[in-house]
Backbone as a chain_set.jsonl record, in Angstrom:
{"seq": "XXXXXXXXXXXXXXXXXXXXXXXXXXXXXXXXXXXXXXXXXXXXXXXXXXXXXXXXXXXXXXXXXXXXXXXXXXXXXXXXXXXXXXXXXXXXXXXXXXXXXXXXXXXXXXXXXXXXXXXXXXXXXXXXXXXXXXXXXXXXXXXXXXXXXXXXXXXXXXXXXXXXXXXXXXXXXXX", "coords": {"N": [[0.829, -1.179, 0.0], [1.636, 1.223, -0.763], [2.186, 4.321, -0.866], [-0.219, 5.491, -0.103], [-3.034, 6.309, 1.663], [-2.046, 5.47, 4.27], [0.6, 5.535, 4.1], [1.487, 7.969, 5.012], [2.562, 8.313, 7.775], [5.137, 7.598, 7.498], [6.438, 9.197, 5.593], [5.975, 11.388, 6.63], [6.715, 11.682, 9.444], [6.85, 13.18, 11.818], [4.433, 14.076, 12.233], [2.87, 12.359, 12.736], [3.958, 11.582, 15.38], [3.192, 13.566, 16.689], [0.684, 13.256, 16.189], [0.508, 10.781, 17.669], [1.362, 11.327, 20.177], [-1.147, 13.033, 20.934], [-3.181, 11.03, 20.68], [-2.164, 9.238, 23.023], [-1.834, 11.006, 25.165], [-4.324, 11.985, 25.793], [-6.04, 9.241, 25.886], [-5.011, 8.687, 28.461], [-5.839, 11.456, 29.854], [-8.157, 10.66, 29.781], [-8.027, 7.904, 31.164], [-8.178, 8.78, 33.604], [-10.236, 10.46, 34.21], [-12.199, 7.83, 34.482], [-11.193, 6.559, 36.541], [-12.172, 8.221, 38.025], [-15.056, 8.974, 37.767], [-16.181, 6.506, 36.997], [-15.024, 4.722, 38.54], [-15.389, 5.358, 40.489], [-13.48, 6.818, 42.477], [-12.15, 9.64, 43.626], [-10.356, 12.625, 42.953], [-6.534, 13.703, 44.389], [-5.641, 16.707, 45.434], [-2.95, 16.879, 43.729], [-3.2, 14.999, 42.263], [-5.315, 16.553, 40.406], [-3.577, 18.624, 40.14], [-1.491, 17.283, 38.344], [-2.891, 16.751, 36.039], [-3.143, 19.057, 34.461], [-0.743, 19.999, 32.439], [-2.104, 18.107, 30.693], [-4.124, 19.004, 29.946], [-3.253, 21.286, 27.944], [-0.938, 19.583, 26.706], [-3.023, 17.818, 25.037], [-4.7, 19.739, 22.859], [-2.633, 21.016, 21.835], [-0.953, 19.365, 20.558], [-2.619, 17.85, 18.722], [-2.934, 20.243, 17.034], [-0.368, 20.497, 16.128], [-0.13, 18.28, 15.008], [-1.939, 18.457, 12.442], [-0.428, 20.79, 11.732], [1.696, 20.229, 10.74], [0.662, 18.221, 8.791], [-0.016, 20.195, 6.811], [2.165, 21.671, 5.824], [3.324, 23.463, 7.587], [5.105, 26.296, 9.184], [8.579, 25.505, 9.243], [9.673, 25.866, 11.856], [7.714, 27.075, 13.374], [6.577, 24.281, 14.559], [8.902, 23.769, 15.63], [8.98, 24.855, 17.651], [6.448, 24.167, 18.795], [7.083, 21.381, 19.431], [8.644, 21.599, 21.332], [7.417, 23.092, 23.22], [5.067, 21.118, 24.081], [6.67, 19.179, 24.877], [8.526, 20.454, 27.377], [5.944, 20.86, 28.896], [4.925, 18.286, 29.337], [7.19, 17.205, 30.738], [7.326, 18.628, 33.1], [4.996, 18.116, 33.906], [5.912, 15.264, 34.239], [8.114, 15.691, 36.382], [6.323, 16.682, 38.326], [4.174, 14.539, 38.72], [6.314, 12.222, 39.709], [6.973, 13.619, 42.306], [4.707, 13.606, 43.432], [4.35, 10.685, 43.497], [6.463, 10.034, 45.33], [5.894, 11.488, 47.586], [3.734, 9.595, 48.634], [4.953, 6.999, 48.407], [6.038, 8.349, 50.637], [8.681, 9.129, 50.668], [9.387, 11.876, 50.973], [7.865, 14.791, 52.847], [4.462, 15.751, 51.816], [2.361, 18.624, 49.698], [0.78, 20.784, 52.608], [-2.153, 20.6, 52.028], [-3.086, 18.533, 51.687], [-2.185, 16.387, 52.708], [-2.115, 17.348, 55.594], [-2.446, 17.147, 58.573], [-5.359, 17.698, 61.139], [-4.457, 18.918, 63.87], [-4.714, 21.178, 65.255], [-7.475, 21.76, 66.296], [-8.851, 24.428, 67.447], [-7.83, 26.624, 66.134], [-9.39, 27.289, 63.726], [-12.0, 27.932, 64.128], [-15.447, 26.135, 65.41], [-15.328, 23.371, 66.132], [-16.904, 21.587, 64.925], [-18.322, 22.798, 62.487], [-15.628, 22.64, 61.319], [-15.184, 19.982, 60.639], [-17.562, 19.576, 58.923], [-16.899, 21.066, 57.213], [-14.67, 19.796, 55.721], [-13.543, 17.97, 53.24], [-11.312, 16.064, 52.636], [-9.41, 14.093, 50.274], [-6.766, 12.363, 50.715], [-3.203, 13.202, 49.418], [-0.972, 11.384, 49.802], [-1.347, 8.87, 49.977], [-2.023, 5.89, 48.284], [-4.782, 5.308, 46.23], [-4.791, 3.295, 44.582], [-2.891, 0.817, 42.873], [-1.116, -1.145, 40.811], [1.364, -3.588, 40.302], [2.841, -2.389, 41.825], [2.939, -0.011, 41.237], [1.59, 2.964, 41.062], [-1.026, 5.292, 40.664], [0.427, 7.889, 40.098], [2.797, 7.198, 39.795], [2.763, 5.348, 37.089], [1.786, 7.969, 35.597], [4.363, 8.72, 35.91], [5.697, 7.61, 34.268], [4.329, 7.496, 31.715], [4.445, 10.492, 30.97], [6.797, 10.643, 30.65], [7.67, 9.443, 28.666], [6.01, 10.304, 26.805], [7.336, 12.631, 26.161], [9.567, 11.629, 25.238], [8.661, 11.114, 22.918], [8.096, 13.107, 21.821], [10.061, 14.862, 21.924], [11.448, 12.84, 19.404], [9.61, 13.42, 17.106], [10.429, 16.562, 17.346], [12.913, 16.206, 16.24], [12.508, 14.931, 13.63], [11.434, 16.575, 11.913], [13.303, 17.74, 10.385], [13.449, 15.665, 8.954], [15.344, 14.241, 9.881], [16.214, 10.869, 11.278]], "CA": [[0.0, 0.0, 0.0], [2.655, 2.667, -0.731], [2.116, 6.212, -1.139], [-1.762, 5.604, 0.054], [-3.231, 6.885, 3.003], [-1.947, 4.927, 5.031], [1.867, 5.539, 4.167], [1.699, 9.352, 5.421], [3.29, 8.326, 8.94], [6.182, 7.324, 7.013], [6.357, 10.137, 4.819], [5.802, 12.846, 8.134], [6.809, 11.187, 10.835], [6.683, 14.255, 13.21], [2.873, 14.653, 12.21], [2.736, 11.08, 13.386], [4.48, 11.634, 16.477], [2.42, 14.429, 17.152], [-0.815, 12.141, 16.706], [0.639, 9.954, 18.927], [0.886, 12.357, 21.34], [-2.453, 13.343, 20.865], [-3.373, 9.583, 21.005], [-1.914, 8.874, 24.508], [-2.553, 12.047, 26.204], [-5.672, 12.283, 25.429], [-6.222, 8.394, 26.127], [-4.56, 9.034, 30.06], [-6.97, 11.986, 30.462], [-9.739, 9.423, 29.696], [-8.186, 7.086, 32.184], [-8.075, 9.235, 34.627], [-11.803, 10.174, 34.456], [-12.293, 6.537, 34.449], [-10.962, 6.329, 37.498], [-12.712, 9.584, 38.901], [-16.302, 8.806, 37.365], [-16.819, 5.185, 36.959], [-14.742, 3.665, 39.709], [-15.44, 6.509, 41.617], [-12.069, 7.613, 43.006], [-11.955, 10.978, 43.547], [-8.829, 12.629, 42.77], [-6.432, 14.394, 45.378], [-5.204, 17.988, 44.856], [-2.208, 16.575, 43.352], [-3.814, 14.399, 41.001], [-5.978, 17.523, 39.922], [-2.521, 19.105, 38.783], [-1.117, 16.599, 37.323], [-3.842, 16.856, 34.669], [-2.664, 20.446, 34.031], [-0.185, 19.59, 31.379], [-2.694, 17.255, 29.485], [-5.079, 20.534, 29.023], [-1.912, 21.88, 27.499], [-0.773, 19.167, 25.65], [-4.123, 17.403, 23.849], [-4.827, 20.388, 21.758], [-1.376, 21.456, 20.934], [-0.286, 17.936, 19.725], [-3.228, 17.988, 17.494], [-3.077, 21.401, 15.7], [0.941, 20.439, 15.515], [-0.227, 16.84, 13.908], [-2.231, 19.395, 11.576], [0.223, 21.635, 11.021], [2.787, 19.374, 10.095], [0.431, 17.984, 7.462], [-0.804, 21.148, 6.228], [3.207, 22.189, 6.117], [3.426, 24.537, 8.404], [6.44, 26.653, 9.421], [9.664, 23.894, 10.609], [10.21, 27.057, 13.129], [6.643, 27.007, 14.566], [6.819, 23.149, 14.482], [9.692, 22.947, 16.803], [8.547, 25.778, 19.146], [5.518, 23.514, 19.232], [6.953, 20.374, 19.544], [9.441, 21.968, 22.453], [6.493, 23.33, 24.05], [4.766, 20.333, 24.886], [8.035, 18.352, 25.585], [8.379, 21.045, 28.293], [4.692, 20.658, 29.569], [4.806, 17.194, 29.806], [8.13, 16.946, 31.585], [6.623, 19.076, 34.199], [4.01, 17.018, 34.489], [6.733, 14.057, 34.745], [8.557, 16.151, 37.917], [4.902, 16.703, 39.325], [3.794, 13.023, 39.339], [7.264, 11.834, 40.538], [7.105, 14.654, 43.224], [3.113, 12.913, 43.998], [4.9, 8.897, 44.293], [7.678, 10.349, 46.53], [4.718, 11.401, 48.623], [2.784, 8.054, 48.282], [5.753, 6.133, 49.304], [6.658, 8.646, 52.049], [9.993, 9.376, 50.844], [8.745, 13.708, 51.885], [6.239, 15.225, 52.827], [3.502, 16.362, 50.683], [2.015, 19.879, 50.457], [-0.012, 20.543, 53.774], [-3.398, 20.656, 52.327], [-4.015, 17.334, 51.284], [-1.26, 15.602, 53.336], [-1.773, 18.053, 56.711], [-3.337, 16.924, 59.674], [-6.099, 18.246, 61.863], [-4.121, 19.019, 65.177], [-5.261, 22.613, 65.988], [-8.918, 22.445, 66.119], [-9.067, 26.211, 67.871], [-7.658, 27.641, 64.688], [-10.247, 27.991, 62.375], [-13.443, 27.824, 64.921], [-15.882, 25.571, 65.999], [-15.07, 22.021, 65.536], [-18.342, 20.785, 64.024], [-18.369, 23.271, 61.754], [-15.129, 22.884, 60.421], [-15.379, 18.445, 60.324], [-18.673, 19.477, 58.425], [-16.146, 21.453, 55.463], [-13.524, 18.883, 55.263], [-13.583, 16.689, 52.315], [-9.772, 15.382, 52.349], [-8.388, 13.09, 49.732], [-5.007, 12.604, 51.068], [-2.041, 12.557, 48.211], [0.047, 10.254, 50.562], [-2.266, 7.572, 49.984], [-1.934, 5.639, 46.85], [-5.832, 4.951, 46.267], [-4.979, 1.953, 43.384], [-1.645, -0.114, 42.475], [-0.432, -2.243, 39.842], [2.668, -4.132, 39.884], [3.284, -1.964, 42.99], [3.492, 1.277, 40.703], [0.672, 3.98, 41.798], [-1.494, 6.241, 39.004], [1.022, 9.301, 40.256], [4.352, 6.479, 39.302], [2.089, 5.411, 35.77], [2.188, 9.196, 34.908], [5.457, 9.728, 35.604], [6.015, 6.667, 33.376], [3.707, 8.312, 30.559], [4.958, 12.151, 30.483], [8.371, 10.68, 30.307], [7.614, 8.606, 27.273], [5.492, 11.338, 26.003], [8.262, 13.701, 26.484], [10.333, 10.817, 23.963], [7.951, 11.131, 21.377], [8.079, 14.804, 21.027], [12.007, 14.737, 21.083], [11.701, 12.266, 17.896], [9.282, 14.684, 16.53], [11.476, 17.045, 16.811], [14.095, 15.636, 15.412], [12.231, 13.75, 12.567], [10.843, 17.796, 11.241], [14.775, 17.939, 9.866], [14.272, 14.611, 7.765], [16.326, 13.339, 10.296], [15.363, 9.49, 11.978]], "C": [[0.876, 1.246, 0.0], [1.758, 3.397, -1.339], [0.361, 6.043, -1.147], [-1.45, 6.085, 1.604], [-2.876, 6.518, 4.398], [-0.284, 4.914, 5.429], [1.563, 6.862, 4.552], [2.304, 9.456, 6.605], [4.932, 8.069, 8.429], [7.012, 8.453, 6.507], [6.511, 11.506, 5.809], [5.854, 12.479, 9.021], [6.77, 12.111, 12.118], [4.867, 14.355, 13.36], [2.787, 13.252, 13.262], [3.21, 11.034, 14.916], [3.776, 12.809, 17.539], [0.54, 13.815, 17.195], [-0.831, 10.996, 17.716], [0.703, 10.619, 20.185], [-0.251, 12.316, 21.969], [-3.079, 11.885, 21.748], [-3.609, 9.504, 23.153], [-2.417, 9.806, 25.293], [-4.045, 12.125, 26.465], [-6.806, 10.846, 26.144], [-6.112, 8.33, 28.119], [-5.333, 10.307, 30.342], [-7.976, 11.284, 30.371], [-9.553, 8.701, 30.455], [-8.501, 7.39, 33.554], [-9.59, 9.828, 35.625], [-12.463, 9.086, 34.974], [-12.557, 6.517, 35.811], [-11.423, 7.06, 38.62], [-14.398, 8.606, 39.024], [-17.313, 7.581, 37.73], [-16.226, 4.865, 37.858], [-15.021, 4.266, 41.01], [-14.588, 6.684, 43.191], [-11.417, 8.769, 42.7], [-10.114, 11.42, 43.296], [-8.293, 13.222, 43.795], [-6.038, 15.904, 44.433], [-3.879, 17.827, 44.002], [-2.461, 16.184, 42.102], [-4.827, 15.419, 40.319], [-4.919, 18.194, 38.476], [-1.986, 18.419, 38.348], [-1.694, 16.267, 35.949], [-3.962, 17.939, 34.184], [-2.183, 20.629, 32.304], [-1.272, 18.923, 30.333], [-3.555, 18.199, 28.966], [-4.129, 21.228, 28.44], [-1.56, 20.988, 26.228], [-1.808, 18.167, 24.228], [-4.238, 18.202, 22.428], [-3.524, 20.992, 20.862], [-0.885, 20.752, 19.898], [-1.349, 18.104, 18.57], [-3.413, 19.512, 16.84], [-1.387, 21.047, 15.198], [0.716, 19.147, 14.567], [-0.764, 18.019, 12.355], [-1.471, 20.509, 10.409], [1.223, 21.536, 10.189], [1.885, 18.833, 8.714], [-0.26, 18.79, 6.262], [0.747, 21.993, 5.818], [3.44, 23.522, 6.502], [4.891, 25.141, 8.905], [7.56, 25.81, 10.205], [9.886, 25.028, 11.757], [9.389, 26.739, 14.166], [6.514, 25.439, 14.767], [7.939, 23.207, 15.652], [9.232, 23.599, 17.563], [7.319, 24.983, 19.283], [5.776, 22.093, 19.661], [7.681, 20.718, 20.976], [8.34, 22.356, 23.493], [5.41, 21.827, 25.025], [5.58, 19.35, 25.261], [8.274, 19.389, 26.734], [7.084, 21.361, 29.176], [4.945, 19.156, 29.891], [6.099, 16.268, 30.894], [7.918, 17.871, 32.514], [5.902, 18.902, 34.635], [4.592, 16.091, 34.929], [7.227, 14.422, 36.763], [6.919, 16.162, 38.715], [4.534, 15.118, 39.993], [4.998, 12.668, 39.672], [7.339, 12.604, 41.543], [6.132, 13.683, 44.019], [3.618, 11.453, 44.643], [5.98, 9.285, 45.11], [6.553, 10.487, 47.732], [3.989, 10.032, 49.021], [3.707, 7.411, 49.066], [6.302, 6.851, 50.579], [8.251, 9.243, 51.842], [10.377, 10.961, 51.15], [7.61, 13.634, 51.65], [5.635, 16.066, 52.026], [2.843, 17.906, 51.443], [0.643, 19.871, 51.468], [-1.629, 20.582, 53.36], [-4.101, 19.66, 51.893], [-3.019, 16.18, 51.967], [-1.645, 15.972, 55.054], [-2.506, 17.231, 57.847], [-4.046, 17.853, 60.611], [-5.83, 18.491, 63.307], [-4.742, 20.313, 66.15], [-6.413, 22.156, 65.978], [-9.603, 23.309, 66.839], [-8.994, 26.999, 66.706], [-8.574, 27.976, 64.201], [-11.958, 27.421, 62.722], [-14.042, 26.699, 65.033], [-15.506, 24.273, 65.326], [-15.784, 21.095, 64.569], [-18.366, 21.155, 63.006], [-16.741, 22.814, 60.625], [-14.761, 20.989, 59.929], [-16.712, 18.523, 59.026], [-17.612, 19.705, 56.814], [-15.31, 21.072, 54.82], [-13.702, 17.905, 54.272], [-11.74, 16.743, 51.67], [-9.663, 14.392, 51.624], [-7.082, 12.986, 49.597], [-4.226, 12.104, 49.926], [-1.356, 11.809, 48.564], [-0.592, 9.084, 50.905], [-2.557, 7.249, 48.592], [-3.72, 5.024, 46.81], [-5.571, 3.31, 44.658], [-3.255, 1.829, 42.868], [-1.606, -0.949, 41.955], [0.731, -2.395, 39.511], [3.519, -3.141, 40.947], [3.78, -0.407, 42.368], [1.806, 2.274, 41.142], [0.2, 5.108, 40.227], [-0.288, 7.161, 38.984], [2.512, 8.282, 39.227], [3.854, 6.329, 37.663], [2.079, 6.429, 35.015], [2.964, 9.815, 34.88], [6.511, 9.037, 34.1], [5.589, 7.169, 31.824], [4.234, 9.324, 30.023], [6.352, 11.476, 29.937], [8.475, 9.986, 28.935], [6.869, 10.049, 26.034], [6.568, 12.786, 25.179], [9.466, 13.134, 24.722], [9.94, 11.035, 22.984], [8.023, 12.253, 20.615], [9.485, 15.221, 20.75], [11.962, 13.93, 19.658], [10.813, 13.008, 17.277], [9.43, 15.512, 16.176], [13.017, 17.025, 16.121], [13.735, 14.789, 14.23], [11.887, 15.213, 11.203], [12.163, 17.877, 10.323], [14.476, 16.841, 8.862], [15.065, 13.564, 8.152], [15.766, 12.023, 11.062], [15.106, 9.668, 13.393]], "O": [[0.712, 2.169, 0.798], [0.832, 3.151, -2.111], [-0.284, 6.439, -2.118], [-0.469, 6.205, 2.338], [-3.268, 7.068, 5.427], [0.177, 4.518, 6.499], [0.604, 6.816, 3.782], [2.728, 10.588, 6.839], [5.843, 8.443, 9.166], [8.15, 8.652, 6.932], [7.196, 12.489, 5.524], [4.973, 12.849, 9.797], [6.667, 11.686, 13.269], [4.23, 14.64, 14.375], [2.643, 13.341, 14.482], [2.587, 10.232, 15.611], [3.835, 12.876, 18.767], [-0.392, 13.974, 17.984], [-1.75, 10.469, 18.343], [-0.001, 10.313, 21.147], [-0.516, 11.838, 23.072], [-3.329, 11.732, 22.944], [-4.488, 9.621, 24.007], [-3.343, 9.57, 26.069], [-4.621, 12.361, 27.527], [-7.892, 11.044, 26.69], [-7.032, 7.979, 28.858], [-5.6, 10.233, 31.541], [-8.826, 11.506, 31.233], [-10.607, 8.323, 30.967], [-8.931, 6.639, 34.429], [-9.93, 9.764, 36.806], [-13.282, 9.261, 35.875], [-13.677, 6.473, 36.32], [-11.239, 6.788, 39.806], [-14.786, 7.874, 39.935], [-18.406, 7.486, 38.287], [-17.112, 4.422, 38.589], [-14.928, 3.849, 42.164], [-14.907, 6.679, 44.38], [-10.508, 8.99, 41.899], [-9.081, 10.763, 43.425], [-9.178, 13.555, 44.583], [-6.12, 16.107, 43.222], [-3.649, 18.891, 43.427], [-2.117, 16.748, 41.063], [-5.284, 14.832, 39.338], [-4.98, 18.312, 37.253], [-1.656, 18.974, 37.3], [-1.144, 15.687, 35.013], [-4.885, 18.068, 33.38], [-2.796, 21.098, 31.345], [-1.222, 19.278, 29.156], [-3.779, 18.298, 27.759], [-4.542, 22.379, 28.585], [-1.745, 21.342, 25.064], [-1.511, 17.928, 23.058], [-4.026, 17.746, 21.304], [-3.453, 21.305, 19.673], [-0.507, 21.122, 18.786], [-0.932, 18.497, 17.48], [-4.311, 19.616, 16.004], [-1.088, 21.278, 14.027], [1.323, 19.024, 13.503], [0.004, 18.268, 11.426], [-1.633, 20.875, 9.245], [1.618, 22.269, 9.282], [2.397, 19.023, 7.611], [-0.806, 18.386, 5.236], [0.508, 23.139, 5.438], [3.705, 24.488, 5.786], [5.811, 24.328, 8.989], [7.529, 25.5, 11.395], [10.512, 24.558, 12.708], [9.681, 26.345, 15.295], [6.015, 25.51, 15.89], [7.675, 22.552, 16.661], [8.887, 22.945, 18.547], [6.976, 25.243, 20.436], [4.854, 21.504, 20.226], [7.244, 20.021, 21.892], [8.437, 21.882, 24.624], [5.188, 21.706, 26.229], [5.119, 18.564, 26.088], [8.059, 18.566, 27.623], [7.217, 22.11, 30.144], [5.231, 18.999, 31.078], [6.004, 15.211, 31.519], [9.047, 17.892, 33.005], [5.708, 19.311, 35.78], [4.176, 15.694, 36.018], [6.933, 13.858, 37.817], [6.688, 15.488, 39.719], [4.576, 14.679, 41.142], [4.773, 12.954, 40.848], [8.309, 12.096, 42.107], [6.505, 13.058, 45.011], [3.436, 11.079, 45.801], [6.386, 8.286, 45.704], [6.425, 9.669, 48.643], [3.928, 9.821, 50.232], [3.48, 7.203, 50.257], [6.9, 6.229, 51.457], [8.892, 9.734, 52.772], [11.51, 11.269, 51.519], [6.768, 13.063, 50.958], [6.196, 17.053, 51.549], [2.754, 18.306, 52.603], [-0.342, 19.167, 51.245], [-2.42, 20.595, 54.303], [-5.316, 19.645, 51.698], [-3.229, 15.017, 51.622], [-1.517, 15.038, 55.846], [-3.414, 16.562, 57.353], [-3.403, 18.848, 60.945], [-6.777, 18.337, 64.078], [-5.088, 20.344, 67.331], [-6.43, 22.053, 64.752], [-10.817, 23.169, 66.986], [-9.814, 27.831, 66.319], [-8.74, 29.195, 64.161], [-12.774, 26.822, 62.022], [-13.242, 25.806, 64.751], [-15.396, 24.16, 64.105], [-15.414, 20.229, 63.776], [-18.434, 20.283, 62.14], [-16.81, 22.713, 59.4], [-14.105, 20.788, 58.908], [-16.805, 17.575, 58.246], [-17.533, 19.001, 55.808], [-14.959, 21.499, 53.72], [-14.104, 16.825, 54.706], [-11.216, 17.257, 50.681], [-9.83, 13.382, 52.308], [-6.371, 13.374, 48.671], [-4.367, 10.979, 49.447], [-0.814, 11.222, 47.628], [-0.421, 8.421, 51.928], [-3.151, 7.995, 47.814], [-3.837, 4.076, 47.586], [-6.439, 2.65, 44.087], [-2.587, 2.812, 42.548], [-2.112, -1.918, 42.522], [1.303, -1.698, 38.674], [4.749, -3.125, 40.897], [4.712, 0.247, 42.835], [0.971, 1.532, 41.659], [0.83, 5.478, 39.237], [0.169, 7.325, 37.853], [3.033, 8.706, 38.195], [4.427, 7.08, 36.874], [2.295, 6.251, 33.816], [3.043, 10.929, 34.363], [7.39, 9.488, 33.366], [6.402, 7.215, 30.902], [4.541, 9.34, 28.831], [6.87, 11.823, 28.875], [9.481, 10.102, 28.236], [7.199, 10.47, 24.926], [6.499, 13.493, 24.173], [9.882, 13.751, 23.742], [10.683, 11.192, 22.015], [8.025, 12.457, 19.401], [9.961, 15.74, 19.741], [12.526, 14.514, 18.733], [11.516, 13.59, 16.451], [9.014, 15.864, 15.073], [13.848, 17.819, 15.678], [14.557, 13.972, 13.815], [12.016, 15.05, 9.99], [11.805, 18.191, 9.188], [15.154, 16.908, 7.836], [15.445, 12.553, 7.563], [14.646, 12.23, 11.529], [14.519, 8.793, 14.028]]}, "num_chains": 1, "name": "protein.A"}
């Protein structure tokens, strides 16, 4: 099936690398719902931002898949492919920041890690047990193979992060 519709990943491999992007990211915000919605496991404040980056990188990856096959400037092409290789490796440090927490190796930030020791501070006790809805980040709520969603997305960005380096490096022609 050469030079059909089906050879164009061959032919533009950055577009391709940028639909893969798309692909996965896009696929790991869907799991993550998943895991909100249907299994109904709320997320913590952690796991909130760690889904930062993916509102960042879904739509970028696909106007860069676009733009690449619409040939779009190789300039704005790398500043786009650099851009979400720098979103998604800040998502990587985030979720590895989140499984350091999980396993304990520091402590997480105080408002989803903190404990309730004062209860003078911030008035009547009833009242403020009534406004607490804590999902602690130092609690892995689901594990596979002893890796944690926060370890899974640090596993993801960092792969994601790969794809957009060969992306950028494929816009040249080069492998």
């Amino acid at each position: 099936m050469s030079n059909g519709f089906f050879d164009w990943p061959r032919r533009q491999p950055a577009a391709a690398a940028a639909l893969a992007i798309f692909v996965v990211a896009a696929a790991t915000l869907a799991g993550a719902w998943y895991f909100e919605i249907v299994l109904q496991m709320p997320p913590c404040h952690l796991c909130l931002e760690e889904r930062i980056p993916y509102h960042v990188v879904i739509p970028l990856s696909l106007l860069l898949a676009i733009g690449v096959r619409l040939g779009a400037p190789q300039k704005l092409i790398a500043v786009g492919f650099l851009a979400v290789i720098a979103a998604v490796l800040c998502g990587a440090a985030l979720s590895a920041y989140h499984a350091g927490v999980e396993w304990r190796l520091w402590p997480g930030p105080t408002d989803c890690t903190g404990d309730l020791s004062d209860f003078t501070k911030n008035g009547p006790l009833l009242q403020q047990l009534q406004s607490v809805h804590l999902v602690p980040c130092d609690v892995a709520a689901w594990r596979l193979l002893g890796i944690s969603l926060a370890g899974y997305n640090t596993l993801i960005s960092l792969a994601l992060a790969a794809i957009g380096g060969a992306g950028l490096l494929a816009r040249n022609g080069r492998p």
